[in-house]
BATORTOR-40669 format. One record per residue (C-alpha): z, x, y; residue in three letters. Coordinates in steps of 0.001 Angstrom, whole numbers, plus 500000, padded with zeros to 6 digits. Layout:
<sites>
ZXYALA...
</sites>
This chain:
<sites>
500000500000500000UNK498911501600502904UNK501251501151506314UNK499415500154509707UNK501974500543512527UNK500718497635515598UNK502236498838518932UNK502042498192522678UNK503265497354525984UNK504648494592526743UNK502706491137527678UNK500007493504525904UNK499166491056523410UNK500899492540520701UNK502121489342519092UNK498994487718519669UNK497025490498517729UNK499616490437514886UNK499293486843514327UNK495798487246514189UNK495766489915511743UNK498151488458508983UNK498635484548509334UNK501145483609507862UNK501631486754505576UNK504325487537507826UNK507929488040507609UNK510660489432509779UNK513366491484509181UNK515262494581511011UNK514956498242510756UNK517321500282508852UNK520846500543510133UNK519556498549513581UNK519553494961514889UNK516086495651516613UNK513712493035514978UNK510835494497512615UNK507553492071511815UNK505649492556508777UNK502750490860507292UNK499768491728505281UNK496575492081506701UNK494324488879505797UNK491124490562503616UNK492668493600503269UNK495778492930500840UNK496281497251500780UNK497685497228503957UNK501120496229505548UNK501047495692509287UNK504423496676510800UNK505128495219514252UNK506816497715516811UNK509020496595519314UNK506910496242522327UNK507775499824524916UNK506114501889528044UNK507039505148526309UNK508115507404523545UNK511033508568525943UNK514189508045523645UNK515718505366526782UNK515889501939524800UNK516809501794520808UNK513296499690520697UNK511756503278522165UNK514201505481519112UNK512919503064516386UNK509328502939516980UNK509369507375517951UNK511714507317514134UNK509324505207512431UNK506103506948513926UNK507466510146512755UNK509767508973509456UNK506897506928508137UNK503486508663508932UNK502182505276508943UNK497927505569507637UNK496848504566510936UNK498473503415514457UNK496698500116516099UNK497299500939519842UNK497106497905521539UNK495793498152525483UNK495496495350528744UNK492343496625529533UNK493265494239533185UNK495744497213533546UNK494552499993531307UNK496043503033533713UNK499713501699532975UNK499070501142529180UNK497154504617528710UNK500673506567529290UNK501723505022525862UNK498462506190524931UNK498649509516526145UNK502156510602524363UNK501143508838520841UNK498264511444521351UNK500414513799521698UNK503087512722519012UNK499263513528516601UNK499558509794515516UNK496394508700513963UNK495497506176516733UNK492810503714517010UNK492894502297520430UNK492519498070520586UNK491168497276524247UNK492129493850524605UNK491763491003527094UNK488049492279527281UNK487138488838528000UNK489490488439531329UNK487303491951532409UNK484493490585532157UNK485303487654533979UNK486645489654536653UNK483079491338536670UNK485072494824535713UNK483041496965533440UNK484456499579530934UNK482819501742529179UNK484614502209525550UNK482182504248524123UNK482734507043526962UNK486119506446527084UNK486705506680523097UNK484823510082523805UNK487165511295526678UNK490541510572524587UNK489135511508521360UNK490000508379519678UNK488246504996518175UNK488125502232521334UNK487181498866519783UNK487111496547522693UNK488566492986521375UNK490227489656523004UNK492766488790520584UNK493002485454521614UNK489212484273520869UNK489343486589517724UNK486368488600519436UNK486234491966518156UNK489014491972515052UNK486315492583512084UNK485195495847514174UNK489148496598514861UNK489822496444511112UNK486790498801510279UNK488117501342512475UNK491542501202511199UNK490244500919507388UNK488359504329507951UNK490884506012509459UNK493255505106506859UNK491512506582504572UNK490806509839505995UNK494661510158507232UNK493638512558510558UNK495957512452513157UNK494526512539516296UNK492703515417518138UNK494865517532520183UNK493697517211523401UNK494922519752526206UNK495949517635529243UNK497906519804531283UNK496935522488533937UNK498938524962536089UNK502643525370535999UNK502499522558533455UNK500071523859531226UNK501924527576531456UNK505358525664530572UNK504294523772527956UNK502231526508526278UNK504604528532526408UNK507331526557524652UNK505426525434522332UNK504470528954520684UNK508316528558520599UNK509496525293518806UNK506079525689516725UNK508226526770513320UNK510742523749514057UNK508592521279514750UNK506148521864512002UNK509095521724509785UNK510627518109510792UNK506851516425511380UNK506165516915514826UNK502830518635515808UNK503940521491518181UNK502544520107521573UNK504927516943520923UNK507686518960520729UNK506965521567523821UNK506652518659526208UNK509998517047524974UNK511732520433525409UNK510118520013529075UNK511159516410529184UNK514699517870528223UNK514559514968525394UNK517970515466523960UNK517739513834520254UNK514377515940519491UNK516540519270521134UNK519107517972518212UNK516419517960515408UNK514771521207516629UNK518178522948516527UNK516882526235518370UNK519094528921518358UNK520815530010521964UNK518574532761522774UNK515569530158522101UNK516917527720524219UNK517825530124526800UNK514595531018527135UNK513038527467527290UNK515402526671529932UNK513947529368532332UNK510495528255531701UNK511373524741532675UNK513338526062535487UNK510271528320536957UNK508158525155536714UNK510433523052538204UNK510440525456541454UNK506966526322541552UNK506065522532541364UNK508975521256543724UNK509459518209541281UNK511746517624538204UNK510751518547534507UNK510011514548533878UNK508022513854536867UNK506263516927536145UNK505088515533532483UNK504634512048534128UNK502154513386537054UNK500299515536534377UNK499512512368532210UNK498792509986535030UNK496258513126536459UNK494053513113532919UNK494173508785532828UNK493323508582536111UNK490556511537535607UNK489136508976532173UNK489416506178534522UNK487008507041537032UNK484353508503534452UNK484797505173532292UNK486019501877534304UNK484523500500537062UNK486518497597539128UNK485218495379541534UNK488294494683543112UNK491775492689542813UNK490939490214540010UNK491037486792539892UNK494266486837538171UNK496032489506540392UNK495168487383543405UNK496430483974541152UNK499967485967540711UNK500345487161544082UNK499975484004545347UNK502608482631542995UNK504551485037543412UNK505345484767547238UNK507195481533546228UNK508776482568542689UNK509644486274543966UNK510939484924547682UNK514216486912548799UNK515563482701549408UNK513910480464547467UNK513268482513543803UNK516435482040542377UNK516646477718543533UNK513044477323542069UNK514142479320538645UNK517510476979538830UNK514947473356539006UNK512580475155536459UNK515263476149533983UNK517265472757534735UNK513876470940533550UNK513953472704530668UNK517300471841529809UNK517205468398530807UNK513661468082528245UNK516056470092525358UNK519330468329525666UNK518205465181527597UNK515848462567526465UNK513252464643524410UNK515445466707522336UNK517878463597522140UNK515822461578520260UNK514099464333518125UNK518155464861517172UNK518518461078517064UNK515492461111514482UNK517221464130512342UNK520399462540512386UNK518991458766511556UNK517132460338508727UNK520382462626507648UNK522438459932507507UNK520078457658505758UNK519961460300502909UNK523319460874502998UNK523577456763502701UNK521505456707499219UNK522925459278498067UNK526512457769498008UNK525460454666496871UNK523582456509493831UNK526213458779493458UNK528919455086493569UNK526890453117491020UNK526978456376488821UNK530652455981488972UNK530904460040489820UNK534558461353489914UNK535756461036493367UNK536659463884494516UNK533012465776493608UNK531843462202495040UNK533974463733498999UNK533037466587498245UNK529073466255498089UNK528904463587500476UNK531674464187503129UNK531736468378502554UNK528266469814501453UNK526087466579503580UNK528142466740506538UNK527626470568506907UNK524027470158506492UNK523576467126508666UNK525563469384511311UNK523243472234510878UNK519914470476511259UNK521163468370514021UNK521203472319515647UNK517181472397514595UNK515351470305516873UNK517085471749519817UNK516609475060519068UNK512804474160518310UNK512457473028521469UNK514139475579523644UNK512413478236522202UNK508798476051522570UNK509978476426526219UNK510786479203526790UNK508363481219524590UNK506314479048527532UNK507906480598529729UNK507554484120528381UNK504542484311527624UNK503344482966530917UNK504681485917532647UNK507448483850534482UNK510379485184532116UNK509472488993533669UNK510031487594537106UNK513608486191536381UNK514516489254535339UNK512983491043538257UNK514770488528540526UNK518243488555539078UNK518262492379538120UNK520500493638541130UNK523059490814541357UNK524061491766537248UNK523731495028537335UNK527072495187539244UNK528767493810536360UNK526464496716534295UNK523722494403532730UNK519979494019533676UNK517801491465534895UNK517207490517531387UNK520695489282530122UNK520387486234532598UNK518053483984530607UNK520308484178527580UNK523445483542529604UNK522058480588530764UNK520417478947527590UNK524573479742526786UNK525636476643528811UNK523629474695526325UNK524126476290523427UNK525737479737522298UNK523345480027518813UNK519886480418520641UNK521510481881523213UNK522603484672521202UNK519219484610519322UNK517767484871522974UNK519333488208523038UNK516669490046521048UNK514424490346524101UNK516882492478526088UNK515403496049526208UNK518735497993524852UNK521562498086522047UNK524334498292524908UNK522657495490527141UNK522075492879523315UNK526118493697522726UNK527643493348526255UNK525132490146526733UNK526267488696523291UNK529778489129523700UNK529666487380527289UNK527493484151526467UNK530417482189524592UNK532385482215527731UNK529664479989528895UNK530559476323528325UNK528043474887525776UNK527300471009525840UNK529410470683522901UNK532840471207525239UNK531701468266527223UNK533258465258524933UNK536584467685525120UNK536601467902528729UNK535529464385529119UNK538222463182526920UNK540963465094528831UNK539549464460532279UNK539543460777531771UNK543470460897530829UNK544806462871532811UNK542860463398535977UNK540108460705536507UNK540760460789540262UNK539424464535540671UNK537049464426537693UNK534420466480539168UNK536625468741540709UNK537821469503537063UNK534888470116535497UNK533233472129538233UNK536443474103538326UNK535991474614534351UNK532238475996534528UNK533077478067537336UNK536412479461534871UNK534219480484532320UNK531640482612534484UNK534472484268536117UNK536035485243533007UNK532584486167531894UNK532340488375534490UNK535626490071534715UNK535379490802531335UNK531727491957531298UNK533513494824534317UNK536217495810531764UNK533634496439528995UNK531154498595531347UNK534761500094531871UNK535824500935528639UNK533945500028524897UNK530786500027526294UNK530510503212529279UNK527089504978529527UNK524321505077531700UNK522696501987532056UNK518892501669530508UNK516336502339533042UNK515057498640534023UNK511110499588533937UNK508839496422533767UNK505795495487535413UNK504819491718536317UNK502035491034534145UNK499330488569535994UNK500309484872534917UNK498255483235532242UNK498072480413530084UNK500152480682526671UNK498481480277523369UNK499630476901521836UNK499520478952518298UNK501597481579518856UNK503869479815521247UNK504435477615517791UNK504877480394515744UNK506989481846517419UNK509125479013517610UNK508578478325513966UNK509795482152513581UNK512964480890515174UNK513871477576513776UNK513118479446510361UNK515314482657511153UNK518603480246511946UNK517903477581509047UNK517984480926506598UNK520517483446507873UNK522986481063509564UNK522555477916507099UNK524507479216504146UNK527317480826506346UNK527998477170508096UNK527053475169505082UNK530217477312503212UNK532877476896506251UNK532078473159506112UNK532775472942502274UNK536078475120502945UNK536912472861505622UNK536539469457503428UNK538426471624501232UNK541972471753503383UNK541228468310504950UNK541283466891501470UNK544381468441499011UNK547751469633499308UNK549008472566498379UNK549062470726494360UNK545481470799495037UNK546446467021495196UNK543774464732496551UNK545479463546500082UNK545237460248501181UNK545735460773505176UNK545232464327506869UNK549024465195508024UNK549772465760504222UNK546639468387503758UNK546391471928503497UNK544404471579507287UNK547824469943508718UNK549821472548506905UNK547621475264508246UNK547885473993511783UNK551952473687511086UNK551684477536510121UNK550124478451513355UNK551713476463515691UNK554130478391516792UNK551459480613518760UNK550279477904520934UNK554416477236521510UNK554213479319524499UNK551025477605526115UNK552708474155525896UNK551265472891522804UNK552644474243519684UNK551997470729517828UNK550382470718514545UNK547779468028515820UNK546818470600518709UNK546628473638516051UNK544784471835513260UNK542436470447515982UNK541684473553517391UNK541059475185513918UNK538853472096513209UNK536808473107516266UNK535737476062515082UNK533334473924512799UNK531821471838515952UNK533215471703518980UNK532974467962519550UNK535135467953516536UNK538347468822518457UNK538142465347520208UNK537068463455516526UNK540167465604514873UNK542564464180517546UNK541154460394516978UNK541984460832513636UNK545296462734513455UNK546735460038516186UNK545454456710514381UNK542961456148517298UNK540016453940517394UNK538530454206520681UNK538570456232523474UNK540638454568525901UNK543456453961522605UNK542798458006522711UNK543331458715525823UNK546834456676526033UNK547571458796522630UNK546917462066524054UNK548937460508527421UNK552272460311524903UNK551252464028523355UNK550583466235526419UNK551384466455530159UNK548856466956532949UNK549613470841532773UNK549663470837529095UNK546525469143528866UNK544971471770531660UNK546494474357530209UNK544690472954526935UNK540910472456528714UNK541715476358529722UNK542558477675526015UNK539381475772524272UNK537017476415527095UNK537593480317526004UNK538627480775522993UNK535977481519520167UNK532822479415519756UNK531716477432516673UNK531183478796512851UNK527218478745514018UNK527721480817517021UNK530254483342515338UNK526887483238512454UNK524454483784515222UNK526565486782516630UNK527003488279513029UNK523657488224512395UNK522714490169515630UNK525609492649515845UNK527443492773512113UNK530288490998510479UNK532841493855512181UNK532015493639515728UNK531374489693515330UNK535178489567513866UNK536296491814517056UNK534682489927519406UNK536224486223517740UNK540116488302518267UNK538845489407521639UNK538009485933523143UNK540831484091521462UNK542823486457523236UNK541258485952526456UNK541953482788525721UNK545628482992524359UNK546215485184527923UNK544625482574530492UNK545809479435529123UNK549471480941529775UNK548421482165532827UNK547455478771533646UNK550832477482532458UNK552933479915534499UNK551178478909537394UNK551445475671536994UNK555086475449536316UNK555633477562539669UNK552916474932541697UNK554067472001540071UNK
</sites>
């Protein structure tokens, strides 16, 4: 099986082309020892090969872990043949890539796409002249229409079989050329010895790249002598080592340029952009126009359209779930395997697929959105007010699908451009109050204050980012110090989304959770019907307060005795919420003989006082989120930092609800 590595720039067309190329022959998975997603699928006609999808990058330069994975697998792999995948509306920017896989002596075949927008634009480029001036294939292709993917595949085939990396080409000149020369008569031992062709590993020594300096392990006298190279260039040049490398490799594309594209000016879709842009990049009016775009988008998810896509799942749920019992009744089936199948293992899967249509259509959205070009604006536009609490531009979007839901929120994640950014950005989005707080909040406000309702509530979502971003300061602080990843993106010109891929990739999404997160929740539920149902006999219970759950909730209700609720109702509530939110409020209906809500709200009236119950809103809008969120945040990070991060919050939580309590007793 022969391994075809597909990689690119960003808004490229990457995804596009891979979809193209294998169908659905697809699946995804992550690299080795790394959360960073990996795409493979076999190429349709040609069964030998395995297309690998690398995370979409500018450079080679070890900044992002999406940058370390792709260099790791280029080099780890030796995959037959590289499919470099170029905007030929912006081929200068996407050459750099280019440029260093040249020089990395991948076997490249370069895929010019969007050849149809160039022509349109009446730009002319000459790929035969400019496959002769980098020494590579050039297949010009639109990966969209499918134009030019049999020629693509020819290339790639041939050089697959001959397995030459590419030609060698000398780029540099002057101080550059003398530095990197020089080293590399140097490193040329070490490099041939770990993979690297000897030019790839003088200009990292130049670039000062510290994890090839690692492999290359020099001795002193070598690196000594490297370091006064670079040094001498550095003066004679007046710049720094990586500007040097960058000038030198923007000098020879912008030499190829002018011998092999010809533009006739700002395209159509430059013009389109800039246009749009004066409204959706404005210094006052971006970040109110991304506020009614993304509230749209959440009123179409959670409102009426994602409603009654839910409404459907559930009707058809629970009329399963209704035939079932009956079949399972007039087979007379013991009754406990009877709750067990209907109340444990249905009601965890009704649960999880009411999750499914939500999370279809938030991603439809928003893969909308991305692929547009209006996601790489956000981020542009909100990229200086987070970076004071250490985060990029990029963590917004996923914060803010948060105050819908935490799980595609967290799955949202995987577009952020570094490990550090994904971790800090997961651990913050709980604090964000998903919809399913609302019936708690409701429920409470209605008691206990229904003359400053909206004071309440605003004063709850406003808690939660503050907390969010107090705590995002301690972590830049402490677990997670460093440099912050370089925030390099260009704003690709807007353009209309494929309807396929913008399905498959929220296909890719809906099938991801159902498959990694399903079993995890489907298990807690069963575990939960579990304690709700027998003593400690393993007796069959006939009301909840003589269960395991209540006796669980009496074991750990001393540690909510400081915060003003150290009932076992409160406790096995809470513990109950863990499954669904929502189910805090349903817990407390039951556990207090309640019918409906006003019966509840005169119940809770006789079990908690005003600064009880605000000291309670406090406690569950922080502490951890739901069995499908903690999944969600397993899956991205691993089952020990997603266990740290559940004792972290609840102890956020634990701290502020006291807080709360203190204050209140002094105010009150």
């Amino acid at each position: 099986m022969s391994s075809i590595a597909l990689i690119g720039n960003p808004n490229a067309g990457k995804t596009t082309l891979f979809n193209a190329l294998t169908g659905s022959n697809q699946h995804v998975g992550n690299f080795p020892g790394v959360t960073v997603e990996k795409k493979e699928g076999l190429i349709r006609g040609r069964h030998n090969m395995n297309l690998v999808d690398l995370p979409g990058i500018y450079s080679l330069s070890p900044y992002s872990a999406e940058e370390v994975v792709t260099r790791d697998f280029l080099i780890g792999e030796k995959p037959r043949a590289v499919i470099n995948i170029v905007d030929a509306t912006n081929i200068e920017r996407n050459l750099y890539l280019t440029v260093q896989l040249m020089e990395l002596g991948a076997p490249v075949v370069v895929a010019l796409n969007m050849m149809d927008e160039v022509r349109a634009n009446g730009d002319v480029i000459d790929a035969e002249l400019l496959s002769k001036e980098l020494g590579l294939p050039v297949v010009p292709i639109s990966a969209s229409l499918g134009e030019g993917l049999e020629e693509l595949m020819a290339q790639v085939s041939a050089l697959a079989a001959q397995n030459v990396p590419s030609q060698a080409l000398d780029l540099c000149e002057g101080p550059v050329h003398t530095a990197v020369h020089s080293i590399a008569h140097i490193v040329e031992g070490a490099a041939l010895r770990h993979g690297m062709t000897k030019r790839y590993a003088a200009t990292k020594m130049v670039e000062g790249d510290g994890p090839v300096r690692q492999v290359l392990a020099l001795s002193a006298a070598e690196e000594d002598i490297i370091g006064h190279i670079v040094e001498a260039m550095e003066t004679s040049l007046g710049t720094d080592r990586e500007a040097a490398l960058a000038d030198m490799r923007y000098l020879f594309i912008e030499g190829i340029c002018k011998k092999a594209v010809r533009k006739s000016g700002l395209n159509r879709e430059q013009h389109r952009s800039a246009r749009i842009d004066n409204l959706l990049t404005h210094r006052i009016f971006a970040i109110p126009v991304f506020l009614l775009v993304m509230a749209s988008v959440f009123f179409l998810t959670f409102g009426f359209f994602g409603a009654f896509l839910s409404d459907g799942f559930s009707f058809l749920v629970d009329t399963l779930t209704g035939l079932l019992d009956e079949g399972l009744a007039a087979l007379e089936i013991n009754s406990a395997i009877h709750s067990l199948i209907i109340d444990g293992v249905c009601a965890g899967v009704g649960s999880v697929l009411s999750f499914l249509p939500t999370i279809m259509v938030l991603f439809f959205f928003l893969s909308i959105l991305e692929d547009s070009g209006y996601m790489a604006r956000v981020a542009f536009v909100m990229d200086k007010l987070l970076r004071k609490i250490g985060l990029s531009g990029r963590s917004f979007v996923p914060m803010l699908v948060g105050f819908g839901c935490s799980v595609p929120a967290v799955m949202a994640t995987r577009t952020l451009a570094s490990k550090r950014d994904r971790a800090m950005t997961i651990l913050l989005i709980p604090f964000m109050s998903c919809s399913a707080k609302l019936p708690i909040y409701a429920t409470f406000v209605a008691a206990f204050f229904p003359q400053n309702g909206a004071l309440v509530m605003t004063c709850l979502y406003l808690t939660g980012m503050l907390v969010a971003i107090l705590y995002g300061l301690i972590l830049s602080k402490t677990g997670y110090k460093g440099n912050s990843v370089p925030f390099v993106m260009e704003l690709p010109a807007y353009r209309l989304p494929s309807l396929k891929t913008v399905i498959l990739h929220m296909w890719e999404k809906a099938k991801d959770f159902l498959l990694r997160a399903f079993t995890i929740i489907f298990l807690a539920s069963v575990l939960i019907w579990l304690l709700q149902s027998f003593d400690s006999r393993l007796m069959l219970v006939s009301g909840s307060s003589s269960s395991l759950l209540a006796a669980l909730g009496r074991l750990i209700a001393p540690v909510f005795a400081p915060l003003g609720f150290g009932d076992w109702i409160s406790s096995t509530s809470l513990v109950t919420g863990l499954i669904a939110k929502e189910a805090v409020v349903s817990t407390m209906a039951v556990l207090t003989g309640s019918g409906d809500g006003l019966t509840l709200s005169s119940a809770l009236q006789g079990l908690y006082s005003p600064l009880q119950a605000l000291t309670f809103l406090c406690f569950t809008l922080l502490y951890m989120p739901c069995v499908a969120a903690m999944a969600a945040i397993r899956r991205e990070t691993g089952t020990r930092w997603a266990v740290l991060a559940m004792v972290a919050q609840t102890g956020i939580a634990w701290v502020a609800a006291l807080l709360v309590r203190l204050a209140g007793s002094i105010w009150l």
